[in-house]
Every structure is written in C-alpha cells, then in structure tokens.
Backbone as CSV, one residue per row, in Angstrom:
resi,resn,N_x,N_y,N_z,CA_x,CA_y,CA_z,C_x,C_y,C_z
1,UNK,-13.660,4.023,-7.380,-12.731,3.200,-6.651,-13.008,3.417,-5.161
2,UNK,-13.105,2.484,-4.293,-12.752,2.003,-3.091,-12.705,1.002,-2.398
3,UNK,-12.668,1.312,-1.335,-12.176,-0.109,-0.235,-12.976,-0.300,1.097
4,UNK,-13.705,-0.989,1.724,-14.379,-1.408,2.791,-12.995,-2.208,3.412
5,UNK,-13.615,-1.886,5.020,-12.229,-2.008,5.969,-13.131,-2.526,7.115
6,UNK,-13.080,-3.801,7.576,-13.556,-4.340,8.664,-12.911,-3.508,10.182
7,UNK,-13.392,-2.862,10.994,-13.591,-1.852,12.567,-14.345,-2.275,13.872
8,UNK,-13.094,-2.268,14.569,-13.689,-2.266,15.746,-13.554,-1.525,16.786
9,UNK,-14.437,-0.531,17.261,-14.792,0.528,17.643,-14.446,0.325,19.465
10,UNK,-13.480,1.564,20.051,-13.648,1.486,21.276,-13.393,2.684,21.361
11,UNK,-14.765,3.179,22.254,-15.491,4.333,22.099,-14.760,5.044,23.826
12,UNK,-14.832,6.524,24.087,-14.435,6.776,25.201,-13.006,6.173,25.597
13,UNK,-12.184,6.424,24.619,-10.979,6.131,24.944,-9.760,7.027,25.583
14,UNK,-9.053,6.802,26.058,-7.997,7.712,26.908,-6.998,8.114,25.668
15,UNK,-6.860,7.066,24.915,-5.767,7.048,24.227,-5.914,6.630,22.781
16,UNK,-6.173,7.707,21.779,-7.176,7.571,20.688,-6.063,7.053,19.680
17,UNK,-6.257,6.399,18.788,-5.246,5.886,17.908,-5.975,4.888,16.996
18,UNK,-5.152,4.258,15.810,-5.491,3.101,15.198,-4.469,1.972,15.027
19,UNK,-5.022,0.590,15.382,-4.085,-0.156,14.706,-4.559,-1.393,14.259
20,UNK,-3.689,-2.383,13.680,-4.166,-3.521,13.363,-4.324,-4.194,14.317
21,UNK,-5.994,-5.382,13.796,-6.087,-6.157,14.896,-6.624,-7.766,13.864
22,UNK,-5.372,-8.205,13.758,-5.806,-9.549,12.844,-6.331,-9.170,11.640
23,UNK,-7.676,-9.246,11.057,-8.087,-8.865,9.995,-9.177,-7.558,9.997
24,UNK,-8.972,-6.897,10.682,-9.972,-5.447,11.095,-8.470,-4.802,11.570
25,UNK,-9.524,-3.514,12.154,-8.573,-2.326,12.233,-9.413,-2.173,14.009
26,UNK,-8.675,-1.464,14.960,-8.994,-1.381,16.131,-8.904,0.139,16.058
27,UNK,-10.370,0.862,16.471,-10.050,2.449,16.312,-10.442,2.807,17.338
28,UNK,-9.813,3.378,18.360,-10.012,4.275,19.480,-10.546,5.663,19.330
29,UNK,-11.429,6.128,19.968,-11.861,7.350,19.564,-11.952,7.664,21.215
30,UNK,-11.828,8.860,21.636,-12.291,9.847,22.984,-14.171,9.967,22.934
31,UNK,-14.425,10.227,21.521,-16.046,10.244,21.557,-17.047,9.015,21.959
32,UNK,-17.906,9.748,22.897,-18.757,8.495,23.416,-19.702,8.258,22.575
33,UNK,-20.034,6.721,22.616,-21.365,6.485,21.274,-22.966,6.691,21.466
34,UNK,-22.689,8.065,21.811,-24.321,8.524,21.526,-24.666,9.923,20.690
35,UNK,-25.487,9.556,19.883,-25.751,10.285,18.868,-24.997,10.713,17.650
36,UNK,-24.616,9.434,17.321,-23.659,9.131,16.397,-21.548,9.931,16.441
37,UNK,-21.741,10.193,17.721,-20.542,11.237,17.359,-19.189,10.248,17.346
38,UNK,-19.300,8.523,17.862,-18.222,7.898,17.596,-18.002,7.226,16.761
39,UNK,-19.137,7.355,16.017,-19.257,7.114,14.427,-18.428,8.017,13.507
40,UNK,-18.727,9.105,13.591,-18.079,10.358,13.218,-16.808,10.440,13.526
41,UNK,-16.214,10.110,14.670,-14.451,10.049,15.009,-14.031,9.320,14.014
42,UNK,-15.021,8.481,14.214,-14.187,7.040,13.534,-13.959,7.085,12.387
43,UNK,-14.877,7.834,11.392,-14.192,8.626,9.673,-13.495,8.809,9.928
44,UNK,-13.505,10.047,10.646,-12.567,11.356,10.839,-11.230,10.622,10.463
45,UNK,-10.734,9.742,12.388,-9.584,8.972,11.984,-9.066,8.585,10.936
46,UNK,-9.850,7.472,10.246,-9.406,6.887,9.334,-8.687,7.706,8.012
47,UNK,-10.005,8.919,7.784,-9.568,9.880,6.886,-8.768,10.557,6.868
48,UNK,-8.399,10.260,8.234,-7.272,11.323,8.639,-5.531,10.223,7.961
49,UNK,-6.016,9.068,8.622,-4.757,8.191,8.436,-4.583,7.707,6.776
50,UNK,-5.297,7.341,5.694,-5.928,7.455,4.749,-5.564,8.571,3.863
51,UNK,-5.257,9.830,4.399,-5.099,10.454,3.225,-5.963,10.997,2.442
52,UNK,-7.506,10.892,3.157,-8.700,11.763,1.744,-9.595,12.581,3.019
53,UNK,-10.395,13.582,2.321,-11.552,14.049,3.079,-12.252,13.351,4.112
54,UNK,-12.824,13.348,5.065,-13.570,12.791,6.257,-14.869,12.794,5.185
55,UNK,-15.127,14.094,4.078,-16.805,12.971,3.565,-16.461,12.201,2.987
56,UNK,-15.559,11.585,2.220,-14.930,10.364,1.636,-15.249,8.948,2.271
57,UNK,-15.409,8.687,3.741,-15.357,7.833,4.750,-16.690,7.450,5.337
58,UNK,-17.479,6.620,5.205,-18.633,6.388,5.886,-18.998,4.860,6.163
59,UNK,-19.495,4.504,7.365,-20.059,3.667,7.763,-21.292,2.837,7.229
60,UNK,-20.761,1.728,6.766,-21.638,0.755,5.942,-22.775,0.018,6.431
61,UNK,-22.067,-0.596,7.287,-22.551,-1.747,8.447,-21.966,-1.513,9.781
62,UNK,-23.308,-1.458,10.887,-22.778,-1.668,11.941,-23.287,-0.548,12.985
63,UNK,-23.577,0.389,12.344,-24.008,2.091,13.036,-23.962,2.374,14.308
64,UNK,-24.262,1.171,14.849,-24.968,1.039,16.619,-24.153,-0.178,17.057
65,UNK,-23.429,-0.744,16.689,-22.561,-1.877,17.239,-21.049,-1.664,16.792
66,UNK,-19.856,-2.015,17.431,-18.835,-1.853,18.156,-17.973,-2.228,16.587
67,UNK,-18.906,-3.307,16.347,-18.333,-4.356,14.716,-18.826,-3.212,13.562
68,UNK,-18.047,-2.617,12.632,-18.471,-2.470,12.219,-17.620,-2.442,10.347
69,UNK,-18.518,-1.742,9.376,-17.487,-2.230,7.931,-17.837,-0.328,7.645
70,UNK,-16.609,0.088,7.487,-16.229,1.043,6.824,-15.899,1.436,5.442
71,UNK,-16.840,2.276,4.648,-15.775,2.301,3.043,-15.527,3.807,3.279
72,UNK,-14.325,3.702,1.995,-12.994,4.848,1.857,-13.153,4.645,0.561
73,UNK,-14.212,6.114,0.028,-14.031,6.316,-1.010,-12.773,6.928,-1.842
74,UNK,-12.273,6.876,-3.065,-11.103,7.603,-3.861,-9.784,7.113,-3.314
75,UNK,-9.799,5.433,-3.023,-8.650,5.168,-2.606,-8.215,3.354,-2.938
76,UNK,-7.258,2.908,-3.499,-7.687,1.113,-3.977,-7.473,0.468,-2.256
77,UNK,-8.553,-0.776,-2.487,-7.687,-1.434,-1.340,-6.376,-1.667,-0.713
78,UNK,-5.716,-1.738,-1.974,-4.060,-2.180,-1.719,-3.257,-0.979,-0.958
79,UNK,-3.871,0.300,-1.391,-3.506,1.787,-0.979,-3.802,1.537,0.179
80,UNK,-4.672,1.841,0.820,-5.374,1.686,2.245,-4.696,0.908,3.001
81,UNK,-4.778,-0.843,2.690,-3.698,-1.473,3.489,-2.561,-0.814,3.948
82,UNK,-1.515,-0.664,2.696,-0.628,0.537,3.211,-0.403,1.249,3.959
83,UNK,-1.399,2.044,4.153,-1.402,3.733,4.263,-1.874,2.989,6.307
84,UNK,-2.768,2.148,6.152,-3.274,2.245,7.602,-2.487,0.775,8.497
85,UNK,-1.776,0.077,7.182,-1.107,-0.479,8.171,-0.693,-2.212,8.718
C-alpha cells in the first residue's frame, strides 16, 4: 500500500512548514537544494506529518526540480489526505 502526493518544493525557507496548495502540497524546508539535502527535508517532513519512518518516503519524480511526485509507503491515499491535510 501507498500513495504518491504531487510537491512543491521551496527550498531555503525562513519558515519551514506544509500546506495545501490546490492539488499538491507546498513544502518549505530551511535546506538548500544542493546535494540532495532538500530532497531529504522534504521526506523527512512529510514523514514526519504522515505518521511513518522518513525511509518510508521517497522522491519519484522530479529530483532536481521544484515540481516534484512523492510516494509514502505503508499508508492508503485516503489516510494521507487526512493526515496532511
């Protein structure tokens, strides 16, 4: 079971958080995007908001661009909606 979650990444943020943005999720991270480390927030977050492990969470599409599709393993879509919002 899981769920892919359309993200859009704004990297070097003051004010790190998640929320909805139409049909994606808007994730703020403090980490700047080099060498994958705002890639890495950006699990983190989710996993964090989500409810499962950060290795649970990985980046599908998108690695190097702002757009990107996230899956959340061990969790249904309908859960996720929920849980993030």
């Amino acid at each position: 079971m899981h769920a892919d979650v359309r993200v859009r990444v704004q990297a070097r943020s003051k004010r790190p958080g998640i929320e909805r943005r139409g049909d994606a999720l808007l994730v703020r991270v403090a980490a700047p995007p080099v060498d994958g480390r705002a890639n890495d927030a950006v699990c983190k977050a989710i996993a964090a908001a989500a409810g499962v492990p950060s290795s649970s969470v990985s980046v599908l599409r998108g690695h190097t661009a702002r757009d990107k599709t996230v899956r959340v393993e061990g969790v249904a879509p309908e859960e996720l909606e929920r849980k993030l919002g």
